[in-house]
One Martini backbone bead per residue (centre of mass of N, CA, C, O) as a GRO file, in nm:
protein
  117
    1UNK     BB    1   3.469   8.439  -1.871
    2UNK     BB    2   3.187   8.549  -1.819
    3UNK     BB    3   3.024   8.781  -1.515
    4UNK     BB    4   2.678   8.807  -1.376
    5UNK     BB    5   2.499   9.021  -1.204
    6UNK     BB    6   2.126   9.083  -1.120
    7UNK     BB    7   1.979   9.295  -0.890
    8UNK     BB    8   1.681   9.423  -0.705
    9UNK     BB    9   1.732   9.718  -0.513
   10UNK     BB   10   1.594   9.976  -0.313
   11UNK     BB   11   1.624  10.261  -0.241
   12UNK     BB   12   1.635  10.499  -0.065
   13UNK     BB   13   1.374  10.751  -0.066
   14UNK     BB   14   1.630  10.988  -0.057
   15UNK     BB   15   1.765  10.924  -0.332
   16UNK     BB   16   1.537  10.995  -0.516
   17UNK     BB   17   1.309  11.217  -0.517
   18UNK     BB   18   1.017  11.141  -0.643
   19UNK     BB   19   1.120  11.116  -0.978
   20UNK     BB   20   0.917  10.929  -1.226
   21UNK     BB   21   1.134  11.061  -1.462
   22UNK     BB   22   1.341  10.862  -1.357
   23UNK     BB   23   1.586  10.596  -1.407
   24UNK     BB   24   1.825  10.405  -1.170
   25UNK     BB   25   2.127  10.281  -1.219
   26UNK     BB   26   2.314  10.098  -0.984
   27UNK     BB   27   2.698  10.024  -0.893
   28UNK     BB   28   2.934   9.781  -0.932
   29UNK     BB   29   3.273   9.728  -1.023
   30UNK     BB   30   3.428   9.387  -1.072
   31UNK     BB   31   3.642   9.166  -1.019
   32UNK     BB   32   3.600   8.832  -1.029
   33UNK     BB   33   3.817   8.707  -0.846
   34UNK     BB   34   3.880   8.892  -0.638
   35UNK     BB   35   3.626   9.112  -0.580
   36UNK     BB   36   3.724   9.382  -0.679
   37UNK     BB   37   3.681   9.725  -0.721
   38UNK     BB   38   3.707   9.933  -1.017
   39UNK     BB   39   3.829  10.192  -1.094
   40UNK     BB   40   3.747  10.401  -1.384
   41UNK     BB   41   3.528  10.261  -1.538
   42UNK     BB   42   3.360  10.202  -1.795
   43UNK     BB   43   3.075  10.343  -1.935
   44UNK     BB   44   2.796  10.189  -2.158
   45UNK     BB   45   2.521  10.287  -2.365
   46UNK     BB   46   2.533  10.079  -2.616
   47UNK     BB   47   2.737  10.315  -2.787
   48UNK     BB   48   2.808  10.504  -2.580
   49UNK     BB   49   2.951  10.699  -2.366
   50UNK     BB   50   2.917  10.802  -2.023
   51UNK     BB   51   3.102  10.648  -1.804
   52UNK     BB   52   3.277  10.664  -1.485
   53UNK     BB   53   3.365  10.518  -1.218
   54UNK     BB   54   3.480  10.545  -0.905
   55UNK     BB   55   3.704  10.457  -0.659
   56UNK     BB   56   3.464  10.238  -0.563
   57UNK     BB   57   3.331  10.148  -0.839
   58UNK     BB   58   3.071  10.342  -0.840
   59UNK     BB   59   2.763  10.384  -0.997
   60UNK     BB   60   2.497  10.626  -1.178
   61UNK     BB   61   2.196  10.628  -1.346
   62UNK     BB   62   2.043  10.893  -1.514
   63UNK     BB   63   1.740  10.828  -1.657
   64UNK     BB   64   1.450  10.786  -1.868
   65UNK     BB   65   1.177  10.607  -1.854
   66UNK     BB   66   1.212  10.494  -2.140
   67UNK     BB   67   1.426  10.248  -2.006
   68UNK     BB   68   1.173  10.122  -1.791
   69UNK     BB   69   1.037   9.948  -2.077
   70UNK     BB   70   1.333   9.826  -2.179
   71UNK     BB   71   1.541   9.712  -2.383
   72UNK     BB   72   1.940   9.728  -2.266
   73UNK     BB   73   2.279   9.826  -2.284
   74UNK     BB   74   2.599   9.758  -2.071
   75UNK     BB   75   2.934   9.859  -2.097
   76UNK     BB   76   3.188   9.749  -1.939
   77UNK     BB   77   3.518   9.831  -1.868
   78UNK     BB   78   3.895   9.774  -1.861
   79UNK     BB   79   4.233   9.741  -1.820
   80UNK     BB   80   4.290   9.398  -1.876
   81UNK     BB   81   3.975   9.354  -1.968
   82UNK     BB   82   3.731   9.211  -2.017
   83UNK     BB   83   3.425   9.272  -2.146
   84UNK     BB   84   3.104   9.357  -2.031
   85UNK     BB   85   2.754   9.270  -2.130
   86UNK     BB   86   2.448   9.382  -2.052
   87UNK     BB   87   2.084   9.284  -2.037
   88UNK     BB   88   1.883   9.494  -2.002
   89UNK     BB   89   1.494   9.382  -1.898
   90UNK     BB   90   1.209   9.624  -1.804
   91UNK     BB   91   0.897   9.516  -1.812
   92UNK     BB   92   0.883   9.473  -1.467
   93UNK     BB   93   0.993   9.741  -1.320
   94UNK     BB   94   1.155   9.956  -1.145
   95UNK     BB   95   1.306  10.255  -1.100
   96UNK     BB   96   1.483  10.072  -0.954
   97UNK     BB   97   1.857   9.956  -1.002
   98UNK     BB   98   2.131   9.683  -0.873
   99UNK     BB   99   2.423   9.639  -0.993
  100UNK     BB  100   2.651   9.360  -1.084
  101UNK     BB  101   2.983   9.377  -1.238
  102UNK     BB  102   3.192   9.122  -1.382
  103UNK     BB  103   3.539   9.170  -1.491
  104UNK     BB  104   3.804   8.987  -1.659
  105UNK     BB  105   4.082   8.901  -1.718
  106UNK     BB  106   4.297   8.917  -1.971
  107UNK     BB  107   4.484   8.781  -2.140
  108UNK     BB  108   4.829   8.828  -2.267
  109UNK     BB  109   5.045   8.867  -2.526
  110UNK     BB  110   5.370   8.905  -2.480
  111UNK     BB  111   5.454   8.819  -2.829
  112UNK     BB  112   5.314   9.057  -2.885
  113UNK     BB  113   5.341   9.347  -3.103
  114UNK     BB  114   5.209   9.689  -3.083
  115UNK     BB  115   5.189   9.961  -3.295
  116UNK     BB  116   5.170  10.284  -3.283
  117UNK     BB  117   5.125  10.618  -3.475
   0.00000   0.00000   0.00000
């Protein structure tokens, strides 16, 4: 099962620094169990690898504003867990958005081994 949640909410206005040529979503990575941050996940923009996660799990993504009123995807990954997709779809948003992301810790089958060369 994946977990997701997205809330809007607006940064201090120091820290856009009144930019309107930008676009921001910050957030962070959640184990969804435990409830704690995961430190340096992935994230990806569609199809790009963009960032990692702090060691607080934060992240940061400053896009230029032709993001701000389309749909598209931003996938989350982490070594152990389900990759987590999510869709913002941003055509009456503000310049700013605020988001908690949830993966799943993965099954992990004991009996199967995988050879690499």
């Amino acid at each position: 099962m994946i977990i997701f949640m997205i809330c809007h909410k607006p940064f201090a206005q120091n820290k856009i620094k009144n930019d309107s040529s930008k676009y921001i979503i910050s957030g962070i990575v959640y184990d969804s169990t435990l409830k704690r941050a995961l430190p340096n996940a992935s994230l990806k923009l569609g199809s790009r690898n963009i960032l990692t996660t702090e060691n607080t799990g934060r992240f940061k993504l400053v896009l230029s504003t032709k993001y701000s009123k389309k749909k598209f995807s931003i996938t989350a990954s982490y070594l152990g867990y389900n990759e987590n997709k999510i869709w913002i779809d941003n055509r009456n948003s503000k310049l700013t958005s605020e988001i908690a992301i949830y993966l799943s810790a993965a099954n992990i089958d004991h009996n199967k081994v995988v050879i690499i060369q």
